[in-house]
N, C-alpha and C positions, 0 to 999 in steps of 0.2 A: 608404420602404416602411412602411407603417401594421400597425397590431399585425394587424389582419385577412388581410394576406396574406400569403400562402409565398413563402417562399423559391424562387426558382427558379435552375437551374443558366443559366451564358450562352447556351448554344446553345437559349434558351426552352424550347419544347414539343415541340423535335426527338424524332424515336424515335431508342433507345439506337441509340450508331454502333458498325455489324458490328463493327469493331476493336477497338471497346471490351469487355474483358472483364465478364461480372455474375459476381459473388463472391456466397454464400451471405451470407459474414462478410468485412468488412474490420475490420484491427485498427492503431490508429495509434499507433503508439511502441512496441517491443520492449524492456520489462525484464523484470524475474522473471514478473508477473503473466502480460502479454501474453503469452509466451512460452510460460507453463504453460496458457493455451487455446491454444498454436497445438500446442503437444507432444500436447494431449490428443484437439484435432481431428486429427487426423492419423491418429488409429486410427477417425477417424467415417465410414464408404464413401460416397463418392459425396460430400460436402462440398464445395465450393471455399472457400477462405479464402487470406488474401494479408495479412500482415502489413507495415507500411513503420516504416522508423526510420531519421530524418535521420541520426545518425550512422556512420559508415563502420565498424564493428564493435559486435559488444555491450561494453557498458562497464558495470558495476555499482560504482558509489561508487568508483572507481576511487583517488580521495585518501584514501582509507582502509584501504587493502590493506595496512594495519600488520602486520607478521611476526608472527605467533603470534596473531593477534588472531580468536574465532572467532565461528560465528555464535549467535545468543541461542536458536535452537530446534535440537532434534535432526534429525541429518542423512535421518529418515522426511519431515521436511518438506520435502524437494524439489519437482520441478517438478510431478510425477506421484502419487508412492504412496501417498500418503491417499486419491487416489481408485482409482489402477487400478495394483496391485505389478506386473502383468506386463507393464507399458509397458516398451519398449526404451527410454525418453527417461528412466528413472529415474537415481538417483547410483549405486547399485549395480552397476545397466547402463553406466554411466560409468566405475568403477572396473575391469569387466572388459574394456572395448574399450582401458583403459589398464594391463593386465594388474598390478591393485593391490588386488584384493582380498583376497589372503593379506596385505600388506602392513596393508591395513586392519583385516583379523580379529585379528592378533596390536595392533596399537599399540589396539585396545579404547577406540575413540574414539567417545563416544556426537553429541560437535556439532564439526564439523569447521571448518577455518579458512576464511576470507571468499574468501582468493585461492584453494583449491580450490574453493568452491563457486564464484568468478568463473567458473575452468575449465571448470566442469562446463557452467555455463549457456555459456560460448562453442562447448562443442561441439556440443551440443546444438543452438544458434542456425546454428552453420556445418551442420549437418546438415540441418536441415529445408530441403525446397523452399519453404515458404510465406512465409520471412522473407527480406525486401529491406532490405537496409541498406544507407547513402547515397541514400536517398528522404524527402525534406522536405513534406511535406503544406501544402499552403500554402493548398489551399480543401475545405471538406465541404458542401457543398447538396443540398436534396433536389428532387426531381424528381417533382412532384406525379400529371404525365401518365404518367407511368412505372413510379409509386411505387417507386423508389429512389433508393440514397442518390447522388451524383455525388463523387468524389474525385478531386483535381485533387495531384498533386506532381512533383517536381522532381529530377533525376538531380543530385544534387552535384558527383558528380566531370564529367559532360558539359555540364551546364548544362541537356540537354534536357526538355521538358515532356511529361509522360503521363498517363493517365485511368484512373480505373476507375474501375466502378458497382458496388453493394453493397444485398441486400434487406437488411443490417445494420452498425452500426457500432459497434465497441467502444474508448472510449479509453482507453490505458494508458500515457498521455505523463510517468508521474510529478510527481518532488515539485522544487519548487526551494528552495535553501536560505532561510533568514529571517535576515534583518539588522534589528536592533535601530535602532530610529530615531535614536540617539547616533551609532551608528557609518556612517550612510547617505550620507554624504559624505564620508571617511575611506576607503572599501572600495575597489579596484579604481584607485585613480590610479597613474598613469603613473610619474610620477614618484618616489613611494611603494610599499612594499612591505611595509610596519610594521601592517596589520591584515586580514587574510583568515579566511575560514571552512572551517571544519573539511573542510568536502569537497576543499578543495586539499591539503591538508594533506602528503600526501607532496610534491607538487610544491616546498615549500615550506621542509622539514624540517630542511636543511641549513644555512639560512642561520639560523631557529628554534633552531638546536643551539647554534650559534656567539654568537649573544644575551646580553648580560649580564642581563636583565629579561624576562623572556618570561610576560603573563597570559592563563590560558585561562579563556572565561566560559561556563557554561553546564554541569550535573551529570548531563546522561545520557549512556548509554555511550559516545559519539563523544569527548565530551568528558571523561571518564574514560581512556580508551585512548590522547587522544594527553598528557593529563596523564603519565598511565604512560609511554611511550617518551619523551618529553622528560624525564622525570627519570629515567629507566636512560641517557639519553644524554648528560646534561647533567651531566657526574663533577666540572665544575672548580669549585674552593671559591669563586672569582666567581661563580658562575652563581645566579642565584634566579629561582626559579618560584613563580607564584600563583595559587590557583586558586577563583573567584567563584561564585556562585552564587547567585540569588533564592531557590532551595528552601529549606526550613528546614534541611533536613540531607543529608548525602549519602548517602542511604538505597536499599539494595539491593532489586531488580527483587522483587516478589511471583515467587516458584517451589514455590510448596509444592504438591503434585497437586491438591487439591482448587480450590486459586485460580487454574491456571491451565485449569480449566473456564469460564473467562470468553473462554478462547479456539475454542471448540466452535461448529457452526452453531448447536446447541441455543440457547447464551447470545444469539450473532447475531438468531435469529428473537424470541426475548421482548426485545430490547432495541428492534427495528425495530418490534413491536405496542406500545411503549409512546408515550404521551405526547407528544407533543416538548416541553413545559416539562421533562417531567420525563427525558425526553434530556441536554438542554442542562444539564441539572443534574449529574447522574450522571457524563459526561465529563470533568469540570473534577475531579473525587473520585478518580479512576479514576488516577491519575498514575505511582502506584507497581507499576500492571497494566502500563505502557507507554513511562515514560518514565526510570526507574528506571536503576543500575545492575547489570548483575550482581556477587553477591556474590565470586565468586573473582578480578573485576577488583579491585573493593573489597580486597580481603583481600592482594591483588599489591603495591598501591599503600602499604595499610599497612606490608608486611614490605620493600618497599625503604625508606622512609622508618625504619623500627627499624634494617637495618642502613648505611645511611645517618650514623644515631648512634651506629653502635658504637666502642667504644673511646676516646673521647670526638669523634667524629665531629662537624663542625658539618651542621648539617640546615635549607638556607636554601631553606625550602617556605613557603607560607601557605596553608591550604585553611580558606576562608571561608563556611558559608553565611550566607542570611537577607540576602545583599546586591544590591539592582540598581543596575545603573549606570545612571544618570540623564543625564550626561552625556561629552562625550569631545571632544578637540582637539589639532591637534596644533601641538607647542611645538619651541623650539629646544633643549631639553632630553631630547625624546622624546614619547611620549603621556602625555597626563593626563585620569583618568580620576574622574569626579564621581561618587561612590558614596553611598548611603543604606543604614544598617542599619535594615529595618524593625522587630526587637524594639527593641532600644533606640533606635529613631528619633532616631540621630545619621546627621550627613552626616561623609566624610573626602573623603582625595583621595587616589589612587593614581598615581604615577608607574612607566613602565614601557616597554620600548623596542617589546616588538610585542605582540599580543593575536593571540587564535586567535577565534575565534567557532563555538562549540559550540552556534548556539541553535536546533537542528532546522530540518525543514522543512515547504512548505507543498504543499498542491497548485496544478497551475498551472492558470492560466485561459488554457485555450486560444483565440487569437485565433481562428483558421479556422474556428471556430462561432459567432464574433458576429451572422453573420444569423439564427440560428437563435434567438436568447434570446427575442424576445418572447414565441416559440412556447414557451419551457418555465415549466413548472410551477413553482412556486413557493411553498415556508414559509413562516408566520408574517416569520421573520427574511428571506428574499430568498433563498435557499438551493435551491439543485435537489429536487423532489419525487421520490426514488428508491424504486422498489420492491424487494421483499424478492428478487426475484431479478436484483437492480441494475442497473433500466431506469431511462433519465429519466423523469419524465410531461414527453409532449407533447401542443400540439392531436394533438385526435384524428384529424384531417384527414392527419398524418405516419403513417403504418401501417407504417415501419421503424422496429426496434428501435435503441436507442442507449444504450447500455449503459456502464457505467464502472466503472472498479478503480482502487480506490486512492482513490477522492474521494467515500467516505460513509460518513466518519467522524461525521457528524452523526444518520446513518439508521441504522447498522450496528454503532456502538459499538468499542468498544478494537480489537476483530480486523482493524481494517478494515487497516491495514498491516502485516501481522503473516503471517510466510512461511508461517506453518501453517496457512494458510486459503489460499492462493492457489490451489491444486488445485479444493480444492471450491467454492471461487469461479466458479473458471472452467469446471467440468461445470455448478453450476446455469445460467450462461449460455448454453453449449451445448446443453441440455436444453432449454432456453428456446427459446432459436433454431432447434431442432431439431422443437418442440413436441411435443415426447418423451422421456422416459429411457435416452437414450442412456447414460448412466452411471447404475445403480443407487446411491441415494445412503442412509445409515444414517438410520432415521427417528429414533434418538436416538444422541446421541453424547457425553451427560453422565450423571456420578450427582447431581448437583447438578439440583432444582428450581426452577426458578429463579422462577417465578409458575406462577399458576392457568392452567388448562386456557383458552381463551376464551370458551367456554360456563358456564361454573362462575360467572360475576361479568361485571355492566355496570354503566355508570353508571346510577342509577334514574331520574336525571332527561332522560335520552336524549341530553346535553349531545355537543356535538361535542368527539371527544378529540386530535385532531391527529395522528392517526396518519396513514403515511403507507402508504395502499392502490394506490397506482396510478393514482388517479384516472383519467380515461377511457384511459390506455394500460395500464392494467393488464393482464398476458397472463397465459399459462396457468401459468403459471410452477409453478403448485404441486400441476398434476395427477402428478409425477414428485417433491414436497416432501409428503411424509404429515405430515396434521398431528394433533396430538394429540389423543383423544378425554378426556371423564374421568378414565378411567383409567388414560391417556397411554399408549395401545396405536396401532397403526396403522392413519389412516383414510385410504383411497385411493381416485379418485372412477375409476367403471367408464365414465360416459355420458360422451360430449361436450356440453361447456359449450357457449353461446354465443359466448364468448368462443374455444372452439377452432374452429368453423367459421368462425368472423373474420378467424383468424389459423392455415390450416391448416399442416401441414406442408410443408416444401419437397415437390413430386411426384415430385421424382429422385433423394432422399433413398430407401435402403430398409427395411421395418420393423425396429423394436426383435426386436433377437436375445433367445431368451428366458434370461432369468436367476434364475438360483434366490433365492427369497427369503428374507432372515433369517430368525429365530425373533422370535413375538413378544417385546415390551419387558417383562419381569417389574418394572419401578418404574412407579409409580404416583403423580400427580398427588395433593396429597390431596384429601379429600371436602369440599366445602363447605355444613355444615349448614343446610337449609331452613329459612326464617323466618317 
């Protein structure tokens, strides 16, 4: 196929077959994100949307469902209530269909544990009609005659094969873990069981406990939290644990109010009009916004480690930063692990019986759109062109949306996987797709300014800045997103764009119900003196 031509589904230029369902929205892979537009669609009338996810229940990090271990945002960050508190699909609403909200009001718990919030999203997920679990997506093409999308998957538990069409697609297939290139031959053998990554980590824990040498590599909170239950578990005076780290230090999550305004749409939109040099820059700085510890894990791990010592207690810990491991092998002794301290740029060597591998994750590159790439846009670096209400750019010639969560971290900055945004992630996509305000969204939602208006300041030299607009698939995206005027008040456009007759409304869709509007924004941009 030559970059010139579409993709087409195999049945050619057939018209959609009667059997085959059209979906407003298809959604491919059901975790939090996905879930929280399929929760919020759900109160959208008239919508069809169909969510699929290969495996045969919701699972969220499942090897991490550590006892006491809870989540890093308050429990308002669920699947719904940042955008719409009177969704039945909220936690609160989950707590009373599990008659636990006296339970909850008195234990005055502001961020709740990982395994109830699992809960919450399984019931949620077993509830809704739109989510198909054990469906494996194994083809996405588009139908140029058609102009929709064609999706092709697969019944796990039958074997058998089924279709849908869709004027839209959103992937939410998640992250997969990252394995450091030392240990990429070491992971996963048969016959070994001496180095796995933190997402198995329960599956695992037992035989981890029982370990004379057990090193964990990697200092944000996964890797904080199973540091912590391996040393509350690990009581015998044999036992020693270690724990690596490249950071410089083990240094707790930014939580102060005003820093974590870096997680507001507000920050999202000025981080998405800036630059991409100055993106790419920004991210890598950004560390201690996202990839930190919280301090009360921090502060857990110290106070076992104190009374750990008490009495003359032996305390057979090492918590190391500023180290990467460079290499790894395994010996008849156990693993040995080639490390470098980058301050003092000395090399050691670490021996040690298993390793955890705490080193995040990435997003995945889904195969069943490889026909699709030459069709997408593309950065400076090779990188998907995503707009501000997180469409790919495609040829223009694709007139369905294909939307994504969770994978524009390059476009969207620190919040991109961060729960407190996943509500209103997924109204502006619904909005989007709806080519409407279906959910009224806050036109500021920080006290932090974060840049100038975008009127207030240009390049003078007309230089192209690398933002990323949408290029020709750009849609309406932000006739339902107020954007700031000078004085950072709300400017909402009344006429239809071109771009909205393009791309009108579904016609079976029915109008926006009317909704009361805030007050205006009393903070103000500042003024930029004329020159």
């Amino acid at each position: 196929m030559t970059a010139r031509e579409l993709p087409h589904p195999r049945n050619g230029s057939a018209p959609p077959d009667p059997g085959t369902p059209v979906h407003d929205l298809v959604g491919i892979g059901i975790g939090p994100f996905n879930l929280a537009l399929a929760a919020l669609a759900d109160r959208v009338g008239g919508l069809r949307t169909l969510f699929l996810e290969r495996t045969p229940e919701f699972r969220w990090h499942p090897g991490l469902l550590v006892e006491g271990a809870t989540l890093q945002v308050p429990f308002l960050a669920d699947l719904v209530t940042l955008v719409d508190p009177t969704s039945p699909w909220s936690f609160l609403a989950y707590l009373r269909a599990h008659d636990r909200l006296f339970p909850f009001y008195f234990a005055e718990r502001f961020h709740v544990t990982r395994r109830e919030y699992d809960h919450y999203c399984r019931w949620v997920a077993d509830a809704l009609p739109s989510c198909r679990f054990g469906a494996d997506v194994t083809r996405a093409t588009w139908d140029p005659d058609n102009a929709l999308w064609r999706v092709v998957f697969r019944d796990t538990a039958t074997g058998d094969t089924h279709h849908a069409a869709a004027r839209h697609l959103v992937l939410g297939i998640g992250t997969e873990p990252v394995v450091p290139a030392p240990f990429a031959d070491l992971l996963d053998n048969p016959g070994h069981r001496d180095v796995l990554h933190s997402a198995d980590y329960l599956d695992h824990r037992d035989t981890l406990t029982a370990a004379p040498d057990v090193t964990v590599i990697g200092s944000g909170q996964s890797g904080a939290e199973v540091f912590l239950d391996l040393l509350r578990r690990r009581t015998s005076p044999r036992h020693r644990i270690n724990w690596l780290t490249r950071s410089p230090a083990f240094a707790p999550m930014e939580y102060s109010k005003i820093g974590l305004e870096h997680f507001t749409p507000d920050y999202t939109r000025y981080f998405h009009g800036l630059a991409e040099p100055v993106r790419d820059r920004l991210v890598p700085r950004q560390a201690q916004l996202y990839k930190a510890v919280s301090a009360d894990t921090l502060a857990a791990i110290h106070d076992e480690l104190y009374e750990r010592g008490a009495a003359g207690g032996r305390v057979r810990a090492t918590l190391m930063p500023g180290v990467s491991v460079t290499a790894a092998a395994r010996t008849s002794g156990g693993l040995e692990l080639g490390c470098h301290h980058s301050q003092q740029d000395r090399r050691f060597t670490v021996l040690t019986d298993k390793v955890v591998l705490a080193t995040g994750y990435a997003p995945r590159r889904p195969d069943l759109l490889e026909a699709l790439a030459p069709h997408i846009r593309r950065d400076r670096a090779g990188r998907p062109r995503i707009g501000l209400d997180h469409r790919v750019a495609l040829d223009p010639r694709i007139t369905g949306g294909l939307y994504v969560q969770n994978a524009e971290l390059h476009t969207h900055g620190v919040g991109t996987p961060d729960l407190g945004l996943g509500a209103h992630r997924a109204a502006v996509i619904l909005n989007a797709v709806c080519a409407r305000a279906v959910y009224r969204l806050p036109a500021r939602t920080a006290y932090t300014t974060f840049g100038l208006a975008p009127d207030d300041a240009a390049p003078a030299d007309g230089r192209d800045t690398g933002r990323d607009t949408g290029g020709d698939t750009e849609q309406p995206h932000h006739r339902h997103a107020a954007r700031p005027t000078r004085r950072g008040h709300a400017r909402t456009a009344a006429a239809p764009t071109a771009q909205d007759r393009e791309h009108p409304a579904p016609a079976h869709l029915p109008p926006p119900a009317d909704r009361v509007q805030g007050p205006p924004d009393e903070l103000e941009t500042p003024r930029v003196p004329a020159h």
